[in-house]
C-alpha positions as CSV (number, residue, x, y, z in Angstrom):
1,X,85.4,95.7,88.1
2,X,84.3,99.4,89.2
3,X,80.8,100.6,88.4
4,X,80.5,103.6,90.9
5,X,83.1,106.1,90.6
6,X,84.4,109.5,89.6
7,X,87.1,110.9,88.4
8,X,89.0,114.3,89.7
9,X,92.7,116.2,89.1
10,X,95.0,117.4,91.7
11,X,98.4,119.1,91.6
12,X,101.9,117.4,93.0
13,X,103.9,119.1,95.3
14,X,106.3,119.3,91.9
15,X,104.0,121.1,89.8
16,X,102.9,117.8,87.9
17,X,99.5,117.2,87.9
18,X,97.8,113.5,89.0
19,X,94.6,111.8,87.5
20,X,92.6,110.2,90.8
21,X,89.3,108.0,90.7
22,X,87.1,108.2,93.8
23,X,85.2,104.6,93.9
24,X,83.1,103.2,96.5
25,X,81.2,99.9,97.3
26,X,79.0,98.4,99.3
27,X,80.7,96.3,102.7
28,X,78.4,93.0,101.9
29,X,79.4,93.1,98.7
30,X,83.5,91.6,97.9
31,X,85.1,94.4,96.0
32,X,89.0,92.6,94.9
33,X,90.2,96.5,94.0
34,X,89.2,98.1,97.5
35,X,91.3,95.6,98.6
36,X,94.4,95.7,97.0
37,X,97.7,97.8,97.3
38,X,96.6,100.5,95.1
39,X,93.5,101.3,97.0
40,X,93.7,104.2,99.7
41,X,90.6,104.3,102.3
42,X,89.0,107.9,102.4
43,X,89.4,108.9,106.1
44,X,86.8,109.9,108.2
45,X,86.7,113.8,108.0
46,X,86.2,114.3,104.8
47,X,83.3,111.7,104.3
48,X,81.9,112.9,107.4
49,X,81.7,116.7,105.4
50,X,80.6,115.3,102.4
51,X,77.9,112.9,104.0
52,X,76.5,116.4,105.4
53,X,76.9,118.2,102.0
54,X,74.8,115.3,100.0
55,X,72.5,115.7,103.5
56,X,71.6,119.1,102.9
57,X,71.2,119.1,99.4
58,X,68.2,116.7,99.7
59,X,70.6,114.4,97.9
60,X,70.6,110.6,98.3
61,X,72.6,108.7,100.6
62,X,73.1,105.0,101.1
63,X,71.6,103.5,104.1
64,X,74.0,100.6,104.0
65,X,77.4,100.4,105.4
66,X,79.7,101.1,102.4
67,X,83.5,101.6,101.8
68,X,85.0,104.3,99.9
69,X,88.4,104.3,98.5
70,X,90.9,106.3,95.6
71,X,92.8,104.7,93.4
72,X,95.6,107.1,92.0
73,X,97.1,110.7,93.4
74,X,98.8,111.1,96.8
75,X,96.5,111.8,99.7
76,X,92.9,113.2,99.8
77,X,92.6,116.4,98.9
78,X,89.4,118.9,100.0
79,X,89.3,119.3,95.8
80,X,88.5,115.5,96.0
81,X,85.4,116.4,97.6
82,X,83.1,116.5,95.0
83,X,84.2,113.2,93.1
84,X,83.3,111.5,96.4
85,X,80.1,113.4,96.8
86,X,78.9,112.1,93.5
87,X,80.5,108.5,94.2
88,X,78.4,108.3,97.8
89,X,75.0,109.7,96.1
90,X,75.5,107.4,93.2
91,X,75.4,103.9,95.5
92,X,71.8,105.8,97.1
93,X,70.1,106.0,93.9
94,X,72.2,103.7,91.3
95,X,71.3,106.7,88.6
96,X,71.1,106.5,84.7
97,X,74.1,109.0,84.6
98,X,76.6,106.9,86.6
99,X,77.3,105.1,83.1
100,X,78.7,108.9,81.9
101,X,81.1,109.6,84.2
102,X,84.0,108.0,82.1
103,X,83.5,111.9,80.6
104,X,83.3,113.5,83.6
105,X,86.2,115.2,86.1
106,X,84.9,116.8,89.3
107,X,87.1,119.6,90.6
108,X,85.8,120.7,93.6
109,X,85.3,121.4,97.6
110,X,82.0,120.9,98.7
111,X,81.2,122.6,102.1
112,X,78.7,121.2,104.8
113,X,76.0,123.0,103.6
114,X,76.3,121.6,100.1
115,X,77.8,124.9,98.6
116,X,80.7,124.2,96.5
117,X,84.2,126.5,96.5
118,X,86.9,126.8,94.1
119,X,89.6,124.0,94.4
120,X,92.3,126.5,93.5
121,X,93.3,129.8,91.5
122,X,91.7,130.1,87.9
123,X,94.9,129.7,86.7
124,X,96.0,126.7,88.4
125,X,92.5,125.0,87.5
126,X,93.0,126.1,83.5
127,X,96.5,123.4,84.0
128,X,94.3,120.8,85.6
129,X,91.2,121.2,83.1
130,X,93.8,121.3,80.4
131,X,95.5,117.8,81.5
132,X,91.8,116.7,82.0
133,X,91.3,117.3,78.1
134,X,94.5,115.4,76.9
135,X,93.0,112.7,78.2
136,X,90.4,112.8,76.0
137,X,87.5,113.9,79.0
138,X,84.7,116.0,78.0
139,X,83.5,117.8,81.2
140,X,85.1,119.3,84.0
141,X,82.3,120.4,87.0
142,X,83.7,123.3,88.9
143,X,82.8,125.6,91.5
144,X,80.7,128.7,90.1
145,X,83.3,131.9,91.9
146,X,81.7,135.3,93.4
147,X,83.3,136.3,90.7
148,X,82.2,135.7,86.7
149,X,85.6,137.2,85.8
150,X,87.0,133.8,87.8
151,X,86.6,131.9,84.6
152,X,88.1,133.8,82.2
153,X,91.3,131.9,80.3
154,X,89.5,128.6,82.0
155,X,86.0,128.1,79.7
156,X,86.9,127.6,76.0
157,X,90.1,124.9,76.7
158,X,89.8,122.8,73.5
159,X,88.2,119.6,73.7
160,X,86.5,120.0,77.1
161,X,83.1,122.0,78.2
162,X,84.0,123.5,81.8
163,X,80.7,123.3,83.4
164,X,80.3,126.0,86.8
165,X,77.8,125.3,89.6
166,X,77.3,126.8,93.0
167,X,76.8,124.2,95.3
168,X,76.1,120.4,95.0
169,X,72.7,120.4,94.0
170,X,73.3,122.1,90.8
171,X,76.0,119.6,90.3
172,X,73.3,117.0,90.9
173,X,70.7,118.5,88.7
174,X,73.0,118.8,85.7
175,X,74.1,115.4,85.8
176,X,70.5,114.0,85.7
177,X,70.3,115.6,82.1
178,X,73.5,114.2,80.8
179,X,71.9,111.7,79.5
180,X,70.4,113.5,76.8
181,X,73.6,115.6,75.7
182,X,76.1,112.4,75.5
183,X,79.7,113.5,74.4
184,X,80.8,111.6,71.3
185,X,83.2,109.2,71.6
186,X,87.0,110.3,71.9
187,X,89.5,108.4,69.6
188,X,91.9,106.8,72.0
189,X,90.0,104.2,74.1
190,X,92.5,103.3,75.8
191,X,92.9,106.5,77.8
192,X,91.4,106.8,81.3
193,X,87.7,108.5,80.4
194,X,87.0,106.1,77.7
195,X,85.2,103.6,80.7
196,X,88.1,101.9,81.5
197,X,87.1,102.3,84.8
198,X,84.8,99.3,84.6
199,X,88.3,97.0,84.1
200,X,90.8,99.1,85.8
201,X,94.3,97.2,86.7
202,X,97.8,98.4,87.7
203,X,99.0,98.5,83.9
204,X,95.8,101.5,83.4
205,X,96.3,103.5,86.5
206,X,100.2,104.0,85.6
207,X,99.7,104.5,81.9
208,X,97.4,107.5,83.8
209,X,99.3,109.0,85.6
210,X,102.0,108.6,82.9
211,X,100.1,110.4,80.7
212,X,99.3,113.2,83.0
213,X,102.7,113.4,84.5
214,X,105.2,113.5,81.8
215,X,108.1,112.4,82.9
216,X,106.3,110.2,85.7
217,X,107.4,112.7,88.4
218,X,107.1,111.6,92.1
219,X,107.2,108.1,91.3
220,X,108.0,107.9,95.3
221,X,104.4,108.7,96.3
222,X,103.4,106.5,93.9
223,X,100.6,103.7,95.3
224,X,101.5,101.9,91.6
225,X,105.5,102.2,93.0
226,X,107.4,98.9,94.4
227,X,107.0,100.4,97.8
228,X,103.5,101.3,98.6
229,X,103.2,104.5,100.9
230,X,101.6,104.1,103.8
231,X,97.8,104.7,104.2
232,X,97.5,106.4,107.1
233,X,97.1,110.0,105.5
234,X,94.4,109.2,102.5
């Protein structure tokens, strides 16, 4: 069982694009998943970056020794960034919105001064928002660019509100009011951002990245595969 997560989208080396859920959890505490084949330890830069973004955003962060892992994709990615940003701040303050995030895909690089950047080209994040709304999510939080124009062809992808902020905080402040502006329900429960993340197995992660892969391209790098690959770059 996972109850502090988020979700984010990344692009294969193909051209496919992969669903990944940051999740974290407290060292006292057993945690099965963080311990099995499909979990991938985030090294130790990019917490360190994002422990100093959540720092000087006067967000929260734990005081307790914690673990923080992905299940799904191929590697961390600086666009993971700000799906582990709101993992981390989420075990400091256990807030009202963490139940949400089933809805919620973060598609971002957060820098150490809590400003966010762009993840990739707007046209490159319209094909990840777009995979984001197959799958039945209702948010994607991206970085706000210099330049308005940025979003054009990206806001107004059926199904999904792109949301734009300019550094973590804003990120923050909108998710404290997601409460009261709930997305209805999508149809299909059964597809990742329906809060299957709460009883996630092997069977869910690869009907994921099924889903968001097609044809199931780069089965290889694969951590659902026969063959794990090896966790030394995560």
């Amino acid at each position: 069982m996972i109850d502090t997560f988020a979700w984010t989208v990344t692009l294969t080396g193909s051209g496919g694009t992969e669903l990944a859920m940051i999740a974290a959890s407290f060292t006292a505490a057993a945690d099965p998943v963080a311990e099995s084949v499909l979990a991938y330890p985030v090294s130790p830069e990019p917490r360190n970056r994002v422990r100093a973004g959540l720092i000087n955003s006067d967000a929260g962060y734990p005081n307790d020794p914690y673990r923080l892992y992905r299940l799904g994709g191929s590697g961390h990615r600086p666009p993971h960034d700000l799906a582990v940003a709101v993992t981390v701040h989420q075990l400091a303050l256990d807030p009202p919105w963490r139940g949400l995030l089933d809805h919620v895909v973060f598609l971002a690089e957060v820098g150490l001064d809590g400003r966010l950047r762009p993840s990739h080209p707007p046209h490159t994040l319209r094909t990840m928002i777009a995979a984001a709304a197959r799958l039945e999510f209702r948010y994607a939080l991206i970085a706000a660019g210099e330049n308005t124009d940025d979003l054009d062809g990206i806001e107004g992808i059926e199904g999904i509100t792109v949301v734009a902020h300019a550094d973590l905080r804003g990120v923050l402040d909108w998710l404290e009011a997601l409460p009261n502006h709930q997305p209805a329900a999508a149809a299909s429960p059964e597809l990742p951002g329906m809060r299957i993340a709460h009883n996630l197995d092997p069977a869910r992660i690869r009907g994921g990245r099924a889903v968001l892969d097609g044809s199931g391209s780069d089965a290889d790098r694969s951590p659902t595969s026969s063959t794990p690959p090896s966790k030394d770059n995560c």
